[in-house]
C-alpha positions in Angstrom: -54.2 -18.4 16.5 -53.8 -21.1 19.0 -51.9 -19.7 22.2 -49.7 -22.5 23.6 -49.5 -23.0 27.5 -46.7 -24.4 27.9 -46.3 -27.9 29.9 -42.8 -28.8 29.0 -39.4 -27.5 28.4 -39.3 -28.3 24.8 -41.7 -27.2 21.7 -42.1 -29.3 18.7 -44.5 -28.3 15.5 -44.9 -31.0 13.1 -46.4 -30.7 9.6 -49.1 -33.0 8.3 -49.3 -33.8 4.4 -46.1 -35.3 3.0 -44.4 -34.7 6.5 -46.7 -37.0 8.6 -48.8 -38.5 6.1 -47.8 -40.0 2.3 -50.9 -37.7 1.4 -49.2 -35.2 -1.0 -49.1 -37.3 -4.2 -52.5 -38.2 -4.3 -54.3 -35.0 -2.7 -52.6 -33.1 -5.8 -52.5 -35.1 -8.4 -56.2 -36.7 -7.8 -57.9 -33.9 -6.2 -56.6 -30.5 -6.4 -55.2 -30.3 -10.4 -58.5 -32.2 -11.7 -60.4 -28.8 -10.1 -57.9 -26.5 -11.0 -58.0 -27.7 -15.0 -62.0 -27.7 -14.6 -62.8 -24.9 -12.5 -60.1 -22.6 -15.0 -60.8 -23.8 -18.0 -57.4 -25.0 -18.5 -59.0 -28.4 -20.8 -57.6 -27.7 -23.7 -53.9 -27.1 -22.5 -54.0 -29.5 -19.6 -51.0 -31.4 -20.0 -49.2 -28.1 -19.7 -51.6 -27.2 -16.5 -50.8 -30.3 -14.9 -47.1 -30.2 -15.4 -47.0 -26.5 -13.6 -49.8 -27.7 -10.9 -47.2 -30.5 -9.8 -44.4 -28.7 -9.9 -45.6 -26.3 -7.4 -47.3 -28.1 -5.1 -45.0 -31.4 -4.8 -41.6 -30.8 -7.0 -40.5 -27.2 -6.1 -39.2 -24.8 -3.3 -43.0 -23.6 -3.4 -44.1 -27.4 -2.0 -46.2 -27.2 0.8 -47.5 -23.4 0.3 -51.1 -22.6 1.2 -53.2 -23.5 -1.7 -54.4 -20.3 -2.8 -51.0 -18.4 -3.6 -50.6 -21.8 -4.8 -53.3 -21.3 -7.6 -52.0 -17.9 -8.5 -48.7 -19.1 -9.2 -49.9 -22.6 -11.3 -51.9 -19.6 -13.5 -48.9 -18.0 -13.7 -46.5 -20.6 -14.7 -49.4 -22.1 -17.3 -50.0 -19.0 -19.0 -46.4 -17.9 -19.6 -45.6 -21.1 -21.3 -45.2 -20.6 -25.3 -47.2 -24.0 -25.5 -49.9 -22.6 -24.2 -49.7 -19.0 -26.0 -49.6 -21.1 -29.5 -52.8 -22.9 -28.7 -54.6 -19.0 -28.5 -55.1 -19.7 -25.0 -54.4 -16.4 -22.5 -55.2 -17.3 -18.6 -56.1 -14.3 -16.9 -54.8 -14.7 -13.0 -57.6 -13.2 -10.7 -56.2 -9.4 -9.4 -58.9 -9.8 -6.9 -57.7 -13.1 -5.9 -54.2 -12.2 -5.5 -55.2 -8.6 -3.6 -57.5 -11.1 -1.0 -54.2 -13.3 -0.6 -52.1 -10.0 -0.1 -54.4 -8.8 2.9 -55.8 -11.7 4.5 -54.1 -13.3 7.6 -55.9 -16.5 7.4 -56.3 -17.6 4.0 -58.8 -20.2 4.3 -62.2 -21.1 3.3 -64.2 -19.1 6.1 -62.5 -15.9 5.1 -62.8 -16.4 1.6 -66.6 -17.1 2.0 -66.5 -13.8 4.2 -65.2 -12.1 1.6 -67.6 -13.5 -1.3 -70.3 -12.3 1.0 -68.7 -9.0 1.2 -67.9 -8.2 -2.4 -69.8 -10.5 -4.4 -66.6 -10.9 -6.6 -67.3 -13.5 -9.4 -63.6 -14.4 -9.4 -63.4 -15.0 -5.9 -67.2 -16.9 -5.9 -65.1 -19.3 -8.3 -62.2 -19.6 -6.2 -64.4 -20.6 -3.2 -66.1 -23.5 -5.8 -63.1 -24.8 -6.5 -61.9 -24.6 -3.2 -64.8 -26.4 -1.8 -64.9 -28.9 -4.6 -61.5 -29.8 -3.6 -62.0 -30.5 0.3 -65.1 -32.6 -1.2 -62.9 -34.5 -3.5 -60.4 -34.9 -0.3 -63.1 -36.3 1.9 -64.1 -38.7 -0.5 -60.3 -39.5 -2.0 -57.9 -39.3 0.8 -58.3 -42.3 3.4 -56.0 -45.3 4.4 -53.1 -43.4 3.7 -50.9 -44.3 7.0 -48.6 -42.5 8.4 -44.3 -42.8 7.3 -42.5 -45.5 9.3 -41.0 -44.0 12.5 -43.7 -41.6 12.7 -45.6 -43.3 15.6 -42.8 -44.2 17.2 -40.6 -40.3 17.1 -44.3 -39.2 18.8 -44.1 -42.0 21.5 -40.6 -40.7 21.7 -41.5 -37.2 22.2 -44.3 -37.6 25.0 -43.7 -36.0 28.2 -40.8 -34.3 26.9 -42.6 -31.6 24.7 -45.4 -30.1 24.1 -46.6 -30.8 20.6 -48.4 -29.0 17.7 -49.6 -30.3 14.2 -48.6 -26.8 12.3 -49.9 -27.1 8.4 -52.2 -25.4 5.9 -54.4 -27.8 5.5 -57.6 -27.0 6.8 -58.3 -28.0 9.9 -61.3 -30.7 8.8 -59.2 -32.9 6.8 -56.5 -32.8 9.8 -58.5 -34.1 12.1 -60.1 -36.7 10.1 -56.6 -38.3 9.0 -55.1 -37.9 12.3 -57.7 -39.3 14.3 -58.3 -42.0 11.2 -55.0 -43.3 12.7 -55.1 -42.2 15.9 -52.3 -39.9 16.2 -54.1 -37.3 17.7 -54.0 -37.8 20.7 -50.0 -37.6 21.0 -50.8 -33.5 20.0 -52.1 -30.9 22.4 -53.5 -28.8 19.1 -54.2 -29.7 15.5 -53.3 -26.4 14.1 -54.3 -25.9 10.2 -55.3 -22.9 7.9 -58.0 -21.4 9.8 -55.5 -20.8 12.4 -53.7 -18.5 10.3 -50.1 -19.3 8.9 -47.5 -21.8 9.7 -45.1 -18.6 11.0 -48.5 -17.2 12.8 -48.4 -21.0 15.1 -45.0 -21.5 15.4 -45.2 -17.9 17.8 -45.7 -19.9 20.5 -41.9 -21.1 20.3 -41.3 -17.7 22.3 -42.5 -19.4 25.8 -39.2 -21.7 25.2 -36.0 -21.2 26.0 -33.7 -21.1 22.9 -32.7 -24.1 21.1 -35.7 -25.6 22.7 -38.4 -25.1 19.8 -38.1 -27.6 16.3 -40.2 -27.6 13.5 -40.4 -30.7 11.1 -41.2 -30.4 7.5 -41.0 -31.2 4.4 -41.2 -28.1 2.4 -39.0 -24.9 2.1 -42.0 -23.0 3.3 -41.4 -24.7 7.1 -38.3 -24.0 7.3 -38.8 -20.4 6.4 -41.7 -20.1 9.0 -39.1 -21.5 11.4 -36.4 -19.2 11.0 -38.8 -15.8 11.6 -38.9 -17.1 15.1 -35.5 -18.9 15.4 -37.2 -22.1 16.0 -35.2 -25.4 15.1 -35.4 -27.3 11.6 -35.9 -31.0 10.7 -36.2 -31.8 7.2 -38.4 -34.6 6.1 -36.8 -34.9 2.6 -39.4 -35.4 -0.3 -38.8 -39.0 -1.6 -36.7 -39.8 1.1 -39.3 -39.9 3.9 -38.8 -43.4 5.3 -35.0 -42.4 5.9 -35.7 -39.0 7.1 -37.7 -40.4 10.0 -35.6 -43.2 10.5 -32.7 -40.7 10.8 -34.7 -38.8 13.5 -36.2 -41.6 15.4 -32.6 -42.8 16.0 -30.6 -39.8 16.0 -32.1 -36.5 15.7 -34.7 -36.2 18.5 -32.3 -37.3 21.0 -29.9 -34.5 19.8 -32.9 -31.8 19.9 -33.5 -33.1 23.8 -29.6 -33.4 24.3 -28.5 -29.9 23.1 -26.9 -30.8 20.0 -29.5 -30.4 17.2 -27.8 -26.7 16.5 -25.2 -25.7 14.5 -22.9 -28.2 12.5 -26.0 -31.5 12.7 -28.8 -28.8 11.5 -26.6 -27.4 8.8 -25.5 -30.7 7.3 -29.1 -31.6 7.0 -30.4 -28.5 5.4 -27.7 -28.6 2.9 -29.2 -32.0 2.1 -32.5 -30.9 2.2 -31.8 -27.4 0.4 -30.7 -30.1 -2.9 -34.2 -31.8 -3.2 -36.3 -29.0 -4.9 -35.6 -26.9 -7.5 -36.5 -22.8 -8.3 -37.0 -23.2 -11.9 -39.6 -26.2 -13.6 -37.7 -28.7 -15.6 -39.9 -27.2 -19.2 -37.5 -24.4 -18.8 -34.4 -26.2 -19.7 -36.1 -28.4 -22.0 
């Protein structure tokens, strides 16, 4: 876990896809749910896969989780469907998988290869294959994507004012390559991904702040939840609404945040906004 030293009053930690980046639409859709329905052998009930697949990852209060309880819960959601169970199909979610998610503190692809080495598990060799396929497919996808409007501009804002993080579970090699793609790195002390452990491991460093004086922006449920285990500040980039949600901190929130203002009635206007974007239960339910 990167340890902070602090060089300014205030502490911001920023995620990266969907939140900095329009990258969410296109690394699941194009990269991750293509592996998932080939490396799971979900081909014959993949309209049902890839409904479940974006509903996690982009259209639900799971958005933005780490990509491996991610998995477990796309399984989960595919197999339960009677679609699916009419077709003879019965998806078997990996106990191995989800007792190496329970344990490990930094669930990404070094410690899963650790592990593999360890155990030899065949479920967890094809988790790493499909892990790596999809970083592969990243690296070769992902590219040109620039970052929201107001972006560039709220990190001009914040500079010499706070010490910034990139906080996200990406891993940390696809982080780098889009933020320095369009140069944005260098307006963040750390880029910060999975190998660093999680997004509530990072945001510890809020402690060397004094209260009120830490924010988090997201654009996931997840962030915000990783925010309030240390009492840390929440901006919402709401999905779909990006352009206004950055707009709407460029021009107003920051300065509250550096002003003293940010807490109480402003944040809870903007998480009740926020809180109406994604839905618990997939649409197919109601259907």
């Amino acid at each position: 876990m990167y340890d902070l030293k602090p060089q300014h009053d205030f502490f911001i930690g920023i995620d990266s896809d969907g939140c900095i980046f329009d990258t969410m639409e296109i690394k699941q859709k194009e990269c991750f749910t293509p592996n998932t329905i080939f490396y799971w052998g979900l081909q014959g009930v993949s309209k049902y896969a890839r409904e479940a697949c974006e509903f996690v990852n982009l259209y639900s209060q799971s958005r933005g989780i780490n990509r491996f309880p991610a998995l477990v819960e796309e399984l989960e959601w595919t197999a339960s469907r009677p679609e699916v169970l009419a077709r003879g199909y019965r998806i078997e979610v990996p106990q191995s998988l989800k007792e190496w998610i329970a344990r490990e503190k930094k669930l990404g692809n070094p410690a899963l290869i650790a592990e593999v080495e360890r155990t030899q598990d065949p479920d967890l060799k094809k988790t790493l294959e499909w892990s790596l396929a999809i970083n592969e497919a990243v690296e070769k996808m992902v590219f040109g994507v620039p970052p929201f409007p107001f972006v560039r501009e709220s990190l001009e804002k914040m500079q010499g004012k706070a010490d910034v993080l990139c906080v996200s579970a990406t891993p940390n090699e696809a982080l780098i390559r889009e933020w320095k793609e369009h140069h944005l790195d260098g307006y963040v002390t750390e880029i910060c991904g999975q190998e660093y452990g999680t997004k509530k491991d990072i945001l510890t460093n809020a402690v060397h702040y004094t209260p009120n004086h830490s924010l988090m922006i997201g654009d996931a449920p997840g962030d915000y939840k990783a925010a309030c285990a240390h009492n840390v500040l929440f901006y919402p980039i709401n999905p779909g609404a990006e352009e206004k949600s950055w707009e709407r901190f460029f021009e107003e929130g920051l300065d509250k945040f550096f002003n003293g203002t940010f807490a109480g009635e402003y944040q809870q206007a903007l998480l009740e906004e926020f809180n109406g974007y994604l839905p618990v239960n997939p649409p197919w339910l109601s259907r």
